[in-house]
VOGU-3710 file (C-alpha; in Angstrom, 3 decimals, decimal comma):
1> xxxxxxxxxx> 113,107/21,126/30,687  110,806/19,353/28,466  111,536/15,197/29,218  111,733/12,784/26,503  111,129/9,926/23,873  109,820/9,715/17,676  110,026/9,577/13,818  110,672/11,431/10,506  111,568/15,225/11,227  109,448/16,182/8,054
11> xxxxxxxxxx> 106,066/18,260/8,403  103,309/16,119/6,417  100,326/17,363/5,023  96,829/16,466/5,572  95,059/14,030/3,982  91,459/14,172/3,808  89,078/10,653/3,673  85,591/10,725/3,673  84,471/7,714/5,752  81,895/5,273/5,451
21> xxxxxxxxxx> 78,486/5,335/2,890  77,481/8,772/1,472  73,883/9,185/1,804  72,306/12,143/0,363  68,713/11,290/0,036  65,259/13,228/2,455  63,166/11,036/4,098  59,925/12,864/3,961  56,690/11,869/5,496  53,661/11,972/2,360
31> xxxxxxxxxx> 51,869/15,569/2,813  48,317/14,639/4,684  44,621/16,834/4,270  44,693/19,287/1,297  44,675/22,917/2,857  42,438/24,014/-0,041  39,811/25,018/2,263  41,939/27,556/4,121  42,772/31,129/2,788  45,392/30,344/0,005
41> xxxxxxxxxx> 48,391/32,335/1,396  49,363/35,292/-1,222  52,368/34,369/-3,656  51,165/30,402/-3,867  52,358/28,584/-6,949  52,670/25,881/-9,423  56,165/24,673/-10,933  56,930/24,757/-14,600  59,709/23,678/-15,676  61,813/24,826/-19,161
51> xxxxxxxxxx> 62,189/22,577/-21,950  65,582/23,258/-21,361  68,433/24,388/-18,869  68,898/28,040/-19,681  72,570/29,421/-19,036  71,628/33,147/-18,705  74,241/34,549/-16,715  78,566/33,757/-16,626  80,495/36,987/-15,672  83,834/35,316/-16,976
61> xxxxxxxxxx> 85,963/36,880/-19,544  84,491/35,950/-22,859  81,726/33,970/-22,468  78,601/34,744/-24,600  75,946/34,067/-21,785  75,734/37,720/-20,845  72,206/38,261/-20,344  72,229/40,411/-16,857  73,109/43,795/-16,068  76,092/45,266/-14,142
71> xxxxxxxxxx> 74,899/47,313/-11,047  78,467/47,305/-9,673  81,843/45,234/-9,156  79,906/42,456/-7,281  76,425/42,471/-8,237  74,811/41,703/-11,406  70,683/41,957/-12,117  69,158/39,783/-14,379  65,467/39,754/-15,947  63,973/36,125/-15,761
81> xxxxxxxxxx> 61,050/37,040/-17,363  63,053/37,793/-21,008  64,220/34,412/-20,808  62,310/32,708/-23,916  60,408/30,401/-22,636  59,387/32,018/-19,501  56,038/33,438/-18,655  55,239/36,970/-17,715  53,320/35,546/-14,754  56,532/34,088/-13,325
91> xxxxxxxxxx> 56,752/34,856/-9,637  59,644/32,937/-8,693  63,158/30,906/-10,201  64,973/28,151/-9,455  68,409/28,094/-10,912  71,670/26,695/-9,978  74,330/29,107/-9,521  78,104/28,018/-9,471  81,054/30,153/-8,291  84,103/29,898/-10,553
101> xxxxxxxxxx> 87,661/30,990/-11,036  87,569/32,010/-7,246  90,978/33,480/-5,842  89,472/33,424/-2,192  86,945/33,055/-0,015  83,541/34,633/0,777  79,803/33,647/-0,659  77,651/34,605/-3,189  74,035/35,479/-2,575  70,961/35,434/-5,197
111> xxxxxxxxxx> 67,623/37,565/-3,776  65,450/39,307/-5,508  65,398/42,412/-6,850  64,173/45,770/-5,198  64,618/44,165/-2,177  67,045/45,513/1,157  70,302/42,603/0,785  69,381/39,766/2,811  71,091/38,000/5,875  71,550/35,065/4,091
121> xxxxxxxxxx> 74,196/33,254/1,215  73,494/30,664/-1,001  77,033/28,909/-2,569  80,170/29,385/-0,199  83,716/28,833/-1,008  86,327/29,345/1,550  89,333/28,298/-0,393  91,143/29,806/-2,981  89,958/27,430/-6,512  87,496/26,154/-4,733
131> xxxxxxxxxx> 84,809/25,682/-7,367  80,942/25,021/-6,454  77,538/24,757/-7,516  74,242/24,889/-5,760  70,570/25,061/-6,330  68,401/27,774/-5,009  64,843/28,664/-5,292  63,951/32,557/-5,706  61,453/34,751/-5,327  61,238/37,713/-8,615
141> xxxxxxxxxx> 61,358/41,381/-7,765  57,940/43,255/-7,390  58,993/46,631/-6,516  58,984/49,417/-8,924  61,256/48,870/-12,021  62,315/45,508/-10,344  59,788/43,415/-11,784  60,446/40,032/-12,571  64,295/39,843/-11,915  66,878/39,268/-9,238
151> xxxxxxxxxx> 70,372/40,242/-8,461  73,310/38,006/-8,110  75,784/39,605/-5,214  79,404/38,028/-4,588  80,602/39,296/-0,707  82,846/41,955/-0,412  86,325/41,172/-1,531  85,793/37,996/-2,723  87,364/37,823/-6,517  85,328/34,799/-8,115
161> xxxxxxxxxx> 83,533/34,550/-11,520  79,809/32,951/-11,492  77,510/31,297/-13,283  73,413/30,993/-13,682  71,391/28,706/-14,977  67,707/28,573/-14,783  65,607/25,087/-14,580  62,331/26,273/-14,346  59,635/28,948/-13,056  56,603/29,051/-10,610
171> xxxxxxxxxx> 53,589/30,582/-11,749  50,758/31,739/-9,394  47,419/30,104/-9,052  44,307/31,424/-9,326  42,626/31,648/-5,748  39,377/32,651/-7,692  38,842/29,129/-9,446  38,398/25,983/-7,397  40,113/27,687/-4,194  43,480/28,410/-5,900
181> xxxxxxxxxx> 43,807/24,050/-6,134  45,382/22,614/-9,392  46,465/19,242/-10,865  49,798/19,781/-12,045  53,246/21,784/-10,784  52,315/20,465/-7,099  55,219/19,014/-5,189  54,092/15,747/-4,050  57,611/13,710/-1,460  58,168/10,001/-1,364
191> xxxxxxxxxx> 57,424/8,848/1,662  61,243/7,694/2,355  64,062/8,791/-0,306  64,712/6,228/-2,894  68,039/5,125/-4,355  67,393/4,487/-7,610  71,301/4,701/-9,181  74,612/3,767/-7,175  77,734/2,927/-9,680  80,028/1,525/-6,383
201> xxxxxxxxxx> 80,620/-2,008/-6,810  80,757/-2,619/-3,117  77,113/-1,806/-2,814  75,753/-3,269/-5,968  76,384/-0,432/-8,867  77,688/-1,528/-12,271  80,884/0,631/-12,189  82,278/4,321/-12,249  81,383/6,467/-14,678  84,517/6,968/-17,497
211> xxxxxxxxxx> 85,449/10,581/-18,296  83,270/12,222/-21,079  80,269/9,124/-20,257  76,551/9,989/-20,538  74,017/6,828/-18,762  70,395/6,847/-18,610  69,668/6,645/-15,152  65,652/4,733/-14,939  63,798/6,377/-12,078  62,393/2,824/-10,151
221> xxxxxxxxxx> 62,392/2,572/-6,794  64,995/0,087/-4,902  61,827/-1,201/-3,289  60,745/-3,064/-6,571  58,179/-0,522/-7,382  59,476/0,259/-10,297  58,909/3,190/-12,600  55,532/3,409/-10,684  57,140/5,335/-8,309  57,056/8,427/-10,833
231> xxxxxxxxxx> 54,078/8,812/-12,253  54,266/8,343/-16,172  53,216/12,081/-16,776  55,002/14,050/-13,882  56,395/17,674/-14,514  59,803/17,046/-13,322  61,286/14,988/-10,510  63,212/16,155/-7,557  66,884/14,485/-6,438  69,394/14,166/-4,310
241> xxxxxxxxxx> 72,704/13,302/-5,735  76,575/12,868/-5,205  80,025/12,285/-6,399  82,177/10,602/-4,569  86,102/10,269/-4,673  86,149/11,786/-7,859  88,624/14,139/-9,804  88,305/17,632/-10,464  85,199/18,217/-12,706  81,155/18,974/-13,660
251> xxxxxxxxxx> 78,171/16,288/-13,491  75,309/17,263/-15,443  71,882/16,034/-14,781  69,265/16,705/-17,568  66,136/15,410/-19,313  66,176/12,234/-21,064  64,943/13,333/-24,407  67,832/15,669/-24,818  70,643/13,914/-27,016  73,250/16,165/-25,667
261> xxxxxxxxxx> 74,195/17,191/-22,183  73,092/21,346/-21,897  76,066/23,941/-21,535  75,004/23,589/-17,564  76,680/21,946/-14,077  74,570/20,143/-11,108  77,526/19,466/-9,194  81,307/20,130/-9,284  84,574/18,488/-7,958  87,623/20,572/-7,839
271> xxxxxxxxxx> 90,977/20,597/-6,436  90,331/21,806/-2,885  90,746/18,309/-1,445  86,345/18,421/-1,668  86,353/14,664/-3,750  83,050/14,122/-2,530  80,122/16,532/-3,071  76,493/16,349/-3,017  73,847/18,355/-4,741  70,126/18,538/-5,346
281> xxxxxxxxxx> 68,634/19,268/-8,319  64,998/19,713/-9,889  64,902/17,846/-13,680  62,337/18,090/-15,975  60,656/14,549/-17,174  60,287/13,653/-20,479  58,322/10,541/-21,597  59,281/7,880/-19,916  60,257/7,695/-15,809  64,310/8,770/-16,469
291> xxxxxxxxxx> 66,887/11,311/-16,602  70,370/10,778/-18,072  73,644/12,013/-16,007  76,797/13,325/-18,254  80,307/12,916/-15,788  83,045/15,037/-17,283  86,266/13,378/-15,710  83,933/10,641/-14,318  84,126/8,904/-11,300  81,074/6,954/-8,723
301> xxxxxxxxxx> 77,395/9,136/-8,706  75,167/8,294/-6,878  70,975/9,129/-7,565  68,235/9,394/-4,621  64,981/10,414/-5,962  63,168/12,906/-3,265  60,132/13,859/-4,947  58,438/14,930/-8,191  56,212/17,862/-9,344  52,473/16,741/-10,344
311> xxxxxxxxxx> 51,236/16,335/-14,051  47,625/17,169/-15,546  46,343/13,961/-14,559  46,327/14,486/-11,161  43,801/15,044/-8,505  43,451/19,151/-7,763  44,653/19,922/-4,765  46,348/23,167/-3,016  48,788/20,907/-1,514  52,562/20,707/-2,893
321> xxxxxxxxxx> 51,921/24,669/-3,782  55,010/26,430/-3,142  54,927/30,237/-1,348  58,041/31,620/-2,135  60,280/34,358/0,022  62,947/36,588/0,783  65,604/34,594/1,778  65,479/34,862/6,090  68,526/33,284/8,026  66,114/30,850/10,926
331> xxxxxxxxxx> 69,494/29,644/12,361  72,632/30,512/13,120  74,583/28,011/15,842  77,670/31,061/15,414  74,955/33,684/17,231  74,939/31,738/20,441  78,180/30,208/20,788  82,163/30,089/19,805  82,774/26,995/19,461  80,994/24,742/17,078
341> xxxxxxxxxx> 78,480/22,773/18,343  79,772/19,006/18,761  78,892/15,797/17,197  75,867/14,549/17,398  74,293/17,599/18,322  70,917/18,710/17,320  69,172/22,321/16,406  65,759/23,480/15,669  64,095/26,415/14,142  60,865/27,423/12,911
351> xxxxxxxxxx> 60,307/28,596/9,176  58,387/31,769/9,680  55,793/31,383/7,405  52,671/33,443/8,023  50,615/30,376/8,784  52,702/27,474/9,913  49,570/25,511/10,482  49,155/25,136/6,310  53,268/24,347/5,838  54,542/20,738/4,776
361> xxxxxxxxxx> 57,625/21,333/3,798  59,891/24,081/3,586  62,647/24,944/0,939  66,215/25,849/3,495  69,818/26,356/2,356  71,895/24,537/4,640  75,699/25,915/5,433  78,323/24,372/7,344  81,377/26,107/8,355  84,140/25,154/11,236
371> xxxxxxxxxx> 83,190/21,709/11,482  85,391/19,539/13,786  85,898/16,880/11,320  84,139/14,986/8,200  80,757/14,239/7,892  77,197/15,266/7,075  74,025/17,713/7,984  71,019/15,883/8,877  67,541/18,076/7,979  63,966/16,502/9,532
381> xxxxxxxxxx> 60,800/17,614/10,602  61,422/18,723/14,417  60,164/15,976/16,873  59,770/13,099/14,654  62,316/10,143/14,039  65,911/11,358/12,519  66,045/9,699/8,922  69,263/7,747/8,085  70,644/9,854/5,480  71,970/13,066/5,095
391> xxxxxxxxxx> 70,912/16,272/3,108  75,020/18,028/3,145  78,205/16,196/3,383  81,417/17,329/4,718  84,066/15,988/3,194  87,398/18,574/4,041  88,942/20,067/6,587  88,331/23,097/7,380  85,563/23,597/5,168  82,219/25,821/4,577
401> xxxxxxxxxx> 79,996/24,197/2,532  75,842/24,578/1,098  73,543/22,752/-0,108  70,164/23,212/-1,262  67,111/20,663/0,499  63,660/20,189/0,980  62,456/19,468/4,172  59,624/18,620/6,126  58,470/20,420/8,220  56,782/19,749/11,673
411> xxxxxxxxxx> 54,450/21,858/14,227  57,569/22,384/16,379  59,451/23,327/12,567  62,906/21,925/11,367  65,300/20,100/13,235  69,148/20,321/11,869  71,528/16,834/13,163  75,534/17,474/12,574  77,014/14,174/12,786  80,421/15,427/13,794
421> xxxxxxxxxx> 80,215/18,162/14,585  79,560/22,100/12,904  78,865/25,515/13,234  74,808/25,005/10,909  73,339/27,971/9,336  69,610/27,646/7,542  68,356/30,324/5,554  64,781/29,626/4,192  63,951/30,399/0,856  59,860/29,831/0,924
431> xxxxxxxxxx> 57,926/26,525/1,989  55,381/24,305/0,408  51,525/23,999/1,590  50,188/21,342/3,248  49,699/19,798/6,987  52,412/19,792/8,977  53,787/16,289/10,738  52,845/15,657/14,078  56,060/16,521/16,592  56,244/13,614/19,006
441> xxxxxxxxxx> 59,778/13,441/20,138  61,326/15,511/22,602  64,651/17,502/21,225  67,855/15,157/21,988  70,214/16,754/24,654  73,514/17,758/23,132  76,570/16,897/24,492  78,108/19,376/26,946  81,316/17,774/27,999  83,349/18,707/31,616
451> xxxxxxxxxx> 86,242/21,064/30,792  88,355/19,256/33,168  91,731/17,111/33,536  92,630/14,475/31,300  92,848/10,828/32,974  93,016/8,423/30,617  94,878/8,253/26,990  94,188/5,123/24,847  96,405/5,020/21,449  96,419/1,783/19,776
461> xxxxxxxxxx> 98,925/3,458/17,302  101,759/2,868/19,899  100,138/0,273/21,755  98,912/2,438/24,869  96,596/2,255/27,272  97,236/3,787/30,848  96,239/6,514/33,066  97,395/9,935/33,070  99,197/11,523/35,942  99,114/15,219/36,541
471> xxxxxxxxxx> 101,535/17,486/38,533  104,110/20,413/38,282  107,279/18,090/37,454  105,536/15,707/34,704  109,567/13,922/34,517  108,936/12,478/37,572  105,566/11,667/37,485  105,932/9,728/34,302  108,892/7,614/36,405  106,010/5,753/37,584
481> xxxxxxxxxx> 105,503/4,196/34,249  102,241/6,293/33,137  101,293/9,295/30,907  102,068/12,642/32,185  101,100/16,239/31,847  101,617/19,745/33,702  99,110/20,710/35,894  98,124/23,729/33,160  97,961/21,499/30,328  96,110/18,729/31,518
491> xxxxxxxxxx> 92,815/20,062/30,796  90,709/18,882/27,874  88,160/20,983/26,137  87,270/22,357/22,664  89,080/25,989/23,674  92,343/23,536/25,347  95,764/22,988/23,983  96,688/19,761/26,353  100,218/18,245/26,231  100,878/14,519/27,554
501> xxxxxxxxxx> 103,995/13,136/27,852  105,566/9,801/28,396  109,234/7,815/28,529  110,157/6,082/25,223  113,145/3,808/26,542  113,259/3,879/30,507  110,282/3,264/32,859  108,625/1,006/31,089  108,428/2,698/27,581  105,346/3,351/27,126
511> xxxxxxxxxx> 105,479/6,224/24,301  108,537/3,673/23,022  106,263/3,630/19,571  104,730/7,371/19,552  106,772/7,250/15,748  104,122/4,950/14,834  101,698/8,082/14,251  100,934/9,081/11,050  99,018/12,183/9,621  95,387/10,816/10,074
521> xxxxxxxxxx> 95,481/8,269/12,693  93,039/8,709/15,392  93,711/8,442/19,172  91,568/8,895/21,995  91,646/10,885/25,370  89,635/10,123/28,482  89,001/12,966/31,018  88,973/12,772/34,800  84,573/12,441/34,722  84,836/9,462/32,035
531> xxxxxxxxxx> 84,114/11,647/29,079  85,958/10,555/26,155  87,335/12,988/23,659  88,801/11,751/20,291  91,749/13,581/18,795  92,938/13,562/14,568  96,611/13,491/14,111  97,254/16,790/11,622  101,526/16,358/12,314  104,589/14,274/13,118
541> xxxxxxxxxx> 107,652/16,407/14,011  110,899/16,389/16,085  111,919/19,400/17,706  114,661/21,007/20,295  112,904/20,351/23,928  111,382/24,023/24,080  107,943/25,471/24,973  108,327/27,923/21,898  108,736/25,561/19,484  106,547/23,305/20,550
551> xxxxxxxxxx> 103,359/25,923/20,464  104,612/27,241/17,044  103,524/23,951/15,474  100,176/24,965/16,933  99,822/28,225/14,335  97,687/26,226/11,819  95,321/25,048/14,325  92,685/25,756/16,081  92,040/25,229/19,595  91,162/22,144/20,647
561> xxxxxxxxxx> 94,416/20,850/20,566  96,575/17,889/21,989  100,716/16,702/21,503  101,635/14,077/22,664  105,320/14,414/23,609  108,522/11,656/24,109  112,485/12,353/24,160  113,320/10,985/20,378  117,010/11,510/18,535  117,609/13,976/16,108
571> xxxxxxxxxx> 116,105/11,161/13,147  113,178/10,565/15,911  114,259/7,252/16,992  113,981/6,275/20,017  117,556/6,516/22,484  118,280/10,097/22,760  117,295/13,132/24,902  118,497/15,704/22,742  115,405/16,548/20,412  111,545/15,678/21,355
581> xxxxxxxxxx> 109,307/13,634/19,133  105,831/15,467/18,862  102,399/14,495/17,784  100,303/17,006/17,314  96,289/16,486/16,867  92,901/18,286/16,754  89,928/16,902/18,392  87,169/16,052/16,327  84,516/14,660/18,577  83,409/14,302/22,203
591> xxxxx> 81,468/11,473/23,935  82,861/8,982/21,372  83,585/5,649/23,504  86,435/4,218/21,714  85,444/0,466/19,482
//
């Protein structure tokens, strides 16, 4: 017989928070000795951006932006080089693609043309109305009768609508005249992301946006550089940006000489549960250092500039020239194990490029999927110091989520940081030229906890701290006044469903407040080696005292599990051994002393 001692009957749902500051900005060291005297790799180009955002593709029912080809059910083909506007040179696109109207889950993947599908995805939605935009840089078909386009696939049974929309072109360089270098359409990274536009009062912004509200956002540096941080006659500028806590909806980010926002999305908010989103996006400059945002339901935005692309005026160089590629998938944490690799852990890869000796920075879509809990993807040059922000937040559970970044790159290649905790997939999508940063840092161990016993449960929900006996009759361990679990589900792992148990009104009473829980609350689990585990409460329940019914609250979980278990009456009040009081939690981190 399961022993006793809890609350409200009722199954609540989850609610998701995102914690703490978003931060989606790329710190970036400044691209060192021009590689102009080296061979200039084949496919090496110069950004140009379009005078305006160019909606060339939406497959939904009615809409008038239907300049692609059907090749079957899920893939469409579209020409970039009939786009007006758009040189016949054009050897690559970058465009930002949004799935829509999706009654599932699955990805959808833009490559180019005439080429074998690639391993590789580059928006993901794994919810049904689940709603999503993301940038992507692509190389244009050069096979036979592919020439200048790309197809747009959606995976196999998915059922989801997209859109495209193109921001600009790269054009190749001339390796005949001055070496291939060239003033402008070079990519040129701060040397630490800027935050040049924050609307949270709590850190210094002027307000949230109101639905319907276009702002002028000035480009100048939060280091009092000012608009000298852009030079006055840049191409286009390259940033980082996010919405946080805000309703279902579109944020536009666009040129500042355009008096109306373009038919186009940078990010989007839907009704998932994803409130908080982040996006990058590329956006041509106009005469003076800004760019204006348009917020359809409005809400907080934030604005971290990354980068910009050169104008005429400055000094030639092959550096900042971007090579692009099929996408290639360079990691994949699901390849070489189950279970998601835990917070704090850290993954490298190398980009692949023909010569990594002349690669600064490489272009990678980042995926997470399975993550343990909220927060954000971490992209750096291997072997150099982690940067404090983040280039993909997590912001639901469970989730799979992209984003597009820019990231430097290092002689040891790219290092990926979850903060709590994901499977990370990085599919590069071509690199920029330039010396790569010096790797000085060994790679940080990742935590590889014990599977063993739990010893130790601290829940300042119910006011407990004490140790954790183990046996075959847990009744009459718990007698003694402590925690108590079976001998076969005491262990406490990521692939574990644990059970601890405790008295509520005899024997001291400890778990005499386990109906303080509440969907969300956070408790913590010590194991037998001193490894502590933290655990999310996902339900409160009460239940008849039996194994079955018990593990049948498990069926929307993972493993990873832990329930905390007391005798409870039938309202889950403490006094009665007729029903059981349950808590039931994921974990969502390892090695995470509690404070």
């Amino acid at each position: 017989m399961l022993f006793c001692d809890g609350a409200r009957i009722r199954r609540l749902s989850v609610e998701l928070v995102v914690v703490g500051l978003v931060s989606v900005g790329l710190t970036m060291p400044a691209m060192p000795a021009s590689v102009a005297s080296a061979a200039l790799p084949a496919g090496a180009s110069k950004y140009q951006p379009l005078a305006d955002i160019y909606r060339v593709a939406d497959t939904r029912p009615g809409a008038s932006q239907k300049q692609y080809t059907q090749i079957d059910a899920q893939t469409i083909e579209i020409n970039i080089r009939a786009i007006p506007g758009v040189p016949a040179t054009a050897i690559a696109v970058v465009v930002n693609l949004a799935i829509v109207d999706n009654a599932g889950s699955g990805y959808v993947l833009i490559y180019p043309a005439g080429e074998a599908l690639p391993l590789a995805s580059t928006a993901n939605c794994n919810v049904a109305g689940c709603i999503v935009a993301n940038m992507a840089h692509v190389k244009l078909g050069t096979a036979a009768g592919s020439e200048g386009k790309v197809r747009v696939k959606r995976s196999s049974g998915m059922n989801a609508d997209f859109v495209v929309d193109v921001l600009g072109v790269y054009l190749p360089v001339d390796p005949t005249v001055a070496a291939g270098a060239v003033g402008g359409g070079r990519f040129v990274p701060l040397p630490s992301a800027q935050r040049v536009y924050e609307t949270r009062p709590d850190y210094g912004g002027s307000g949230a946006f109101g639905a319907g509200e276009t702002r002028l956002v000035a480009l100048r540096g939060s280091n009092g550089t000012g608009s000298a941080v852009i030079p006055a006659d840049a191409l286009a500028v390259v940033v980082s940006v996010a919405a946080i806590n805000g309703s279902a909806g579109y944020w536009t980010v666009f040129g500042s000489s355009q008096s109306v926002h373009p038919d186009a999305s940078t990010l989007n908010l839907d009704r998932t549960g994803a409130s908080t989103r982040a996006a990058q996006a590329i956006v041509r400059m106009d005469s003076d250092p800004s760019i204006k945002v348009f917020s359809q339901t409005g809400g907080n935005f934030i604005v971290d500039v990354v980068g910009y692309f050169t104008g005429a005026s400055a000094a030639v160089s092959t550096d900042g020239l971007f090579v692009p590629g099929v996408p290639q998938r360079r990691l994949d944490t699901r390849n070489t194990q189950t279970l998601a690799p835990w917070n704090g852990s850290t993954f490298e890869f190398t980009v692949n490029a023909p010569s990594a000796a002349s690669v600064a920075a490489a272009v990678v879509n980042l995926t997470a999927t399975s993550p343990w809990d909220y927060g954000y993807l971490t992209a750096y040059a291997a072997g150099t110091a982690k940067p404090l922000t983040s280039n993909l937040n997590i912001s639901a559970w469970p989730q799979t989520i992209a984003n597009h970044a820019i990231v430097p790159v290092s002689n040891r290649g790219v290092a990926v940081y979850t903060f709590a905790g994901a499977h990370i997939i990085a599919d590069v999508e071509g690199w920029y030229l330039g010396t790569p940063a010096a790797a000085t840092l060994t790679k940080p161990a990742n935590p590889s906890p014990a599977e063993v016993d739990a010893g130790w449960i601290l829940a300042p929900q119910m006011n407990v701290s004490l140790p954790v006996a183990i046996g075959p009759d847990p009744e009459i361990i718990a007698n003694s006044g402590t925690a108590a679990s079976w001998t076969w589900k005491a262990a406490v792992s990521g692939t574990a469903h644990s059970m601890i148990f405790g008295h509520r009104t005899s024997h001291g009473g400890p778990f005499r407040y386990i109906n303080s829980f509440a969907v969300g609350d956070v408790f913590f689990v010590r194991n037998v080696v001193g490894e502590w585990f933290r655990y999310r409460v996902m339900q409160v329940a009460v239940v008849r005292p039996k194994f079955s019914l018990l593990e049948a609250i498990l069926a929307f979980l993972p493993t990873g599990t832990m329930q905390l278990i007391a005798c409870s009456q039938a309202n889950g009040a403490p006094g009665g051994v007729a029903y059981r009081f349950v808590v039931t939690a994921r974990m969502i981190g390892v090695g995470q002393t509690p404070g």
